[in-house]
N, C-alpha and C positions, 0 to 999 in steps of 0.2 A: 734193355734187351733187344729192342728193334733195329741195332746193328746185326747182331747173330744173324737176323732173317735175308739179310743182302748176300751170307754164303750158301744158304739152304735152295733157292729155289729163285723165281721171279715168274714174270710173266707169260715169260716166252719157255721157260722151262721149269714145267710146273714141279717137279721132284727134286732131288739132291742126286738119283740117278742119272737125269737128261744134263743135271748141270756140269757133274763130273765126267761127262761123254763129250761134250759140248768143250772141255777144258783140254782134255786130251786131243781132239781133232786139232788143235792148237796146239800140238807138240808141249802138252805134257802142261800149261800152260797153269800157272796156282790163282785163287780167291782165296783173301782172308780180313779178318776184320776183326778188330779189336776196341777195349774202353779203355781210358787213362785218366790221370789229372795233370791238367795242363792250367797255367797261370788261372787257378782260382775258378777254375769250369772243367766241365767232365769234356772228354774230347773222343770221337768216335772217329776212329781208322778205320777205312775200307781200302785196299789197294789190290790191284793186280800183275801179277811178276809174268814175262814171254821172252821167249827167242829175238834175238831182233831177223829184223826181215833180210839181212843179208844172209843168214843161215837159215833160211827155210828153203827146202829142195824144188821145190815147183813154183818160186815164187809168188807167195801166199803173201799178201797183206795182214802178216801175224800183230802188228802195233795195232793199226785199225780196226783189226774183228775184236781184238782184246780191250781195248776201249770202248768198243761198242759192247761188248758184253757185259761190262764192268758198270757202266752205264745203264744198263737194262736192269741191271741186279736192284741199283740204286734208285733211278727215277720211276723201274716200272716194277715193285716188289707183285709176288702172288696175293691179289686180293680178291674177296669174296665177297660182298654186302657191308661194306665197309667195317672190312675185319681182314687180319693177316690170316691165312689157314688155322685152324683150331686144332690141328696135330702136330705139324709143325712146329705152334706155339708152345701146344704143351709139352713137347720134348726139349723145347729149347728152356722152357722153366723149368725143368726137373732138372739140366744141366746147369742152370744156373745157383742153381739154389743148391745142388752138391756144390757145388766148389768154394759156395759164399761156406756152407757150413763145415768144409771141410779144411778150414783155415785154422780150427781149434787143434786139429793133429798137428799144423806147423806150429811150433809155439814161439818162433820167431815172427811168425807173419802175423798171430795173434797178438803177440806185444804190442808190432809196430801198428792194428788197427785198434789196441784199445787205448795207446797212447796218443794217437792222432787227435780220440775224441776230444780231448783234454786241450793238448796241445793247438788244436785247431780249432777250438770251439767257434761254431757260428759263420765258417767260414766251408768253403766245398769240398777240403781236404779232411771232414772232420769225419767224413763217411769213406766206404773204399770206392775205388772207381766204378763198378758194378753193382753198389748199394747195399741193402742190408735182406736178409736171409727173410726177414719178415714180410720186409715190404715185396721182396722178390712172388712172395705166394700169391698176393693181389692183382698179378699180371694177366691179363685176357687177352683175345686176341683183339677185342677192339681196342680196350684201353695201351697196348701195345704200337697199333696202328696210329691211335690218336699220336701218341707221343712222337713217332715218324713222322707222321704231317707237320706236327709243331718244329721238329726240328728241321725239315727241309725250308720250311716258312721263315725260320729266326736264325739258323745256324751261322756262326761264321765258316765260311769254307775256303779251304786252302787246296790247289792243285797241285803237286808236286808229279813233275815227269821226269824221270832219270835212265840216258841209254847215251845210243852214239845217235839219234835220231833228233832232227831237229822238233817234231813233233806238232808239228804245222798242222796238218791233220787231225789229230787226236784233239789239237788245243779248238779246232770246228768243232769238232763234235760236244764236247763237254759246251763249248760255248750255245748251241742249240738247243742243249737240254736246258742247260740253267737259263735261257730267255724263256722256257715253257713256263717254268714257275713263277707264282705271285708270293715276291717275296718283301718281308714289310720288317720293322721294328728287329731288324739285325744284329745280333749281341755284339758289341765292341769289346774284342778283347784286349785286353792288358797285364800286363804283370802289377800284381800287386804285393807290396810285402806283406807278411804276418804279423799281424798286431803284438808286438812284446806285454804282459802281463806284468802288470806295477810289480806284484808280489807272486815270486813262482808256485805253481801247483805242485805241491807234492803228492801221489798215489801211487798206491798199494794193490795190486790184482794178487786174487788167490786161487789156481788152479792145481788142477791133481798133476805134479812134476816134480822130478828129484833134483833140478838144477833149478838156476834161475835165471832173469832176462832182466837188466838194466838199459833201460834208455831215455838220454836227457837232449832236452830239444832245448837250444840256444836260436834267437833269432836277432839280427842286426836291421832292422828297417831301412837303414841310411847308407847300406852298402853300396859300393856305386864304384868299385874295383874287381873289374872280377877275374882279373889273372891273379892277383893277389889273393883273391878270395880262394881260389882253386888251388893254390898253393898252400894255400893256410893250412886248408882240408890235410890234403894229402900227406903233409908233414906230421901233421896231429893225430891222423890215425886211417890214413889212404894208401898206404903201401905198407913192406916186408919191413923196412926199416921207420916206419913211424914212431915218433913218440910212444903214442898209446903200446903197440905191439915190442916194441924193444924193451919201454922201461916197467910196462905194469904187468903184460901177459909172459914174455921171457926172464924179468930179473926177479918180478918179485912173485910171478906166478899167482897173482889174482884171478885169473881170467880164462875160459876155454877159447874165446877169441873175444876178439874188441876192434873197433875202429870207429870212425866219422866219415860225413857223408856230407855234400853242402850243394843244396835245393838254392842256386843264383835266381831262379822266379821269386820267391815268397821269400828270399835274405834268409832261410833257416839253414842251421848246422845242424843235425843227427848225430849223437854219440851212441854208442852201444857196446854191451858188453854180454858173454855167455856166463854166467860165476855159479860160484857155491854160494848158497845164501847167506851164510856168514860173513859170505867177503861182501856181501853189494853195499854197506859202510865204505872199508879202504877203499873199494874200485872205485865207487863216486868221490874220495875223497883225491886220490890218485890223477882221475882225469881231470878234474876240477884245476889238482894242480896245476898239470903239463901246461894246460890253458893257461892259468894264471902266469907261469914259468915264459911263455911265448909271449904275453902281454907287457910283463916288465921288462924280461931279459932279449927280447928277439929270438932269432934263429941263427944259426953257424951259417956259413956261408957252402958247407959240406952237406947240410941240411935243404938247403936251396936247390942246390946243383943236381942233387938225386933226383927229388920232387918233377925239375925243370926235364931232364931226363923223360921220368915216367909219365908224362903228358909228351911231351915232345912224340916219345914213340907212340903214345895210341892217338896221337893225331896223321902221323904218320900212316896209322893203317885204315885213316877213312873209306880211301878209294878204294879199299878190299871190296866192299858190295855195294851194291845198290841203295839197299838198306841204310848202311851205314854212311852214305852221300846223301840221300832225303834226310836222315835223322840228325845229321849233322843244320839244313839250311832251314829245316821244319821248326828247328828249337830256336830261329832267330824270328821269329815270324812278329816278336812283339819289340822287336829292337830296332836302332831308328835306320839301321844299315846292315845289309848282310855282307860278314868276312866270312874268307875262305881258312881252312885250315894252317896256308901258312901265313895268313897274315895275322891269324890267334898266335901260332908259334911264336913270330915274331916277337905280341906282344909279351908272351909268356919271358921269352927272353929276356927284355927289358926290369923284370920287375927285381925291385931289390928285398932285402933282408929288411928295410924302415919298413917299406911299401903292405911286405907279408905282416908283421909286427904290427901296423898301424888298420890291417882289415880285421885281424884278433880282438882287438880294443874293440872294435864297433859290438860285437856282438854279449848281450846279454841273457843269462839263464831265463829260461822260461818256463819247462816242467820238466819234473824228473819224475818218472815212472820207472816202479818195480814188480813182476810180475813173480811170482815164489806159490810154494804150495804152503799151504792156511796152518801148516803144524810148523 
């Protein structure tokens, strides 16, 4: 939760009023911050979005004040006796702890965090990136704080700056702040895969719902292709024309929707399917197939080309935002070299019909999870 606190308020501006005043004198200028799961660790986003300075009217050093505020939020949060604010806090728990428990209305999002447990056991994916609704109540504002010192002290930290500015400047400042700190016993991050299970887990969830929620997690440990792996995805159930959606939701009408999804950190594939509880039988028997079908038989060569297509184009629209330029170089941070978008293209290019075919083989069932109502 001690990210939240880096948009509400800081040092220099003790409210969420001064802060949103303070943004706007920056032309309109955003804070936001987020939690996630990234290679086997929870990973906390704070960023800030500005005008670059050739568009400010009076020649305002909008990169610089915006890094220094972003900065301030971070190194210098609102503290009190070694405590974050205690209203603050507690608005920020009460928003937390809706949203953890307000995850049982989506019963997709509830699927995918009761079959994680399973699926993930023992490992950081096994909880959601915000944690659990219980432990969320236990939050103080010291114990709050604590956990901010711990993570300024160990964290790995990554800077990502993205504009037409060389950032010469902003990289002084960040650089300033972080020699303030005594920093020791630094998490090394890495990608790790997910342990495949001898014998898959089978489980049953039973909520109050008239549909139901299948999803089966296959994990390949020894993946080590990963335009092929991307390809695999997409063909099997990542686009209009997938397997999944052509042969089991359109011909045979198992399905309200289905597809696959493939986690290159931790070597997992994700299937999923929306059914009538009657069908969650055929439909795991169904995709089980297509997989199997990919395994022995390959892919068309028609199958490839589409696939290759629909990555092609959304690599094509990285340099739409900002966003999508950081999120792109962010997600190589544990690889031994960063490529650009078209030199992924490239490789996507290259890959053939064995290549896709021979990343299918790696991967083995791990837990199927059914989530249905008890009657």
């Amino acid at each position: 939760m001690a990210a939240y606190e880096f948009t509400e308020c800081s040092e220099q501006y003790t409210d969420y009023k001064q802060l949103s005043s303070a943004l706007l004198d920056l032309y309109d200028a955003s804070l936001s911050a987020a939690t996630s799961l990234f290679c086997g660790a929870r990973r906390t986003d704070v960023w800030a979005a500005a005008l670059d300075d050739r568009y400010a009217l009076n020649g305002e050093k909008l990169e610089c004040e915006t890094a220094r505020l972003l900065c301030g939020c971070i190194f210098r949060p609102l503290v009190k006796n070694g405590a974050f604010d205690e209203k603050i806090t507690e608005m920020l728990r009460t928003q937390l702890i809706d949203n953890l428990d307000s995850a049982i209305n989506d019963k997709a999002v509830y699927a995918s965090e009761r079959a994680a447990k399973t699926a993930f056991i023992g490992e950081a994916a096994e909880l959601p990136a915000s944690g659990l609704s219980e432990n969320a109540k236990n939050v103080t504002a010291v114990s709050a704080f604590n956990a901010y010192r711990e993570m300024m002290k160990t964290a790995h930290a990554e800077i990502c700056a993205v504009g037409c500015s060389e950032f010469a400047e902003s990289e002084q400042i960040f650089t300033e702040e972080f020699s303030k700190l005594d920093r020791e016993n630094i998490y090394q991050l890495k990608a790790e895969p997910s342990a495949l299970k001898k014998t898959p887990a089978i489980i049953e969830d039973n909520l109050e719902m008239q549909q139901a929620i299948l999803r089966m997690y296959f994990k390949a440990p020894k993946m080590d292709d990963r335009p092929a792996n991307a390809l695999f995805s997409r063909i099997l159930g990542g686009m209009t024309t997938s397997r999944f959606f052509t042969n089991i939701r359109e011909k045979r009408s198992l399905c309200y929707y289905c597809g696959s999804s493939a986690n290159r950190f931790n070597r997992t594939l994700v299937c999923s399917a929306g059914i009538e509880p009657q069908n969650a039988e055929k439909t795991r028997e169904a995709m089980l197939a297509e997989i199997n079908d990919i395994c022995e038989n390959g892919v068309t060569n028609d199958e490839l080309e589409r696939a290759k297509l629909e990555i092609l184009d959304e690599l094509s629209s990285t340099y739409d935002s900002a966003l999508g330029i950081s999120s792109w170089y962010l997600s190589q941070i544990t690889d031994e070299k960063f490529i650009s978008p078209e030199e992924f293209a490239e490789l996507i290019k290259a890959a053939t019909p064995d290549r896709v075919k021979e990343a299918a083989r790696k991967y083995g069932l791990d837990t199927v999870y059914l989530l249905k109502n008890k009657e």
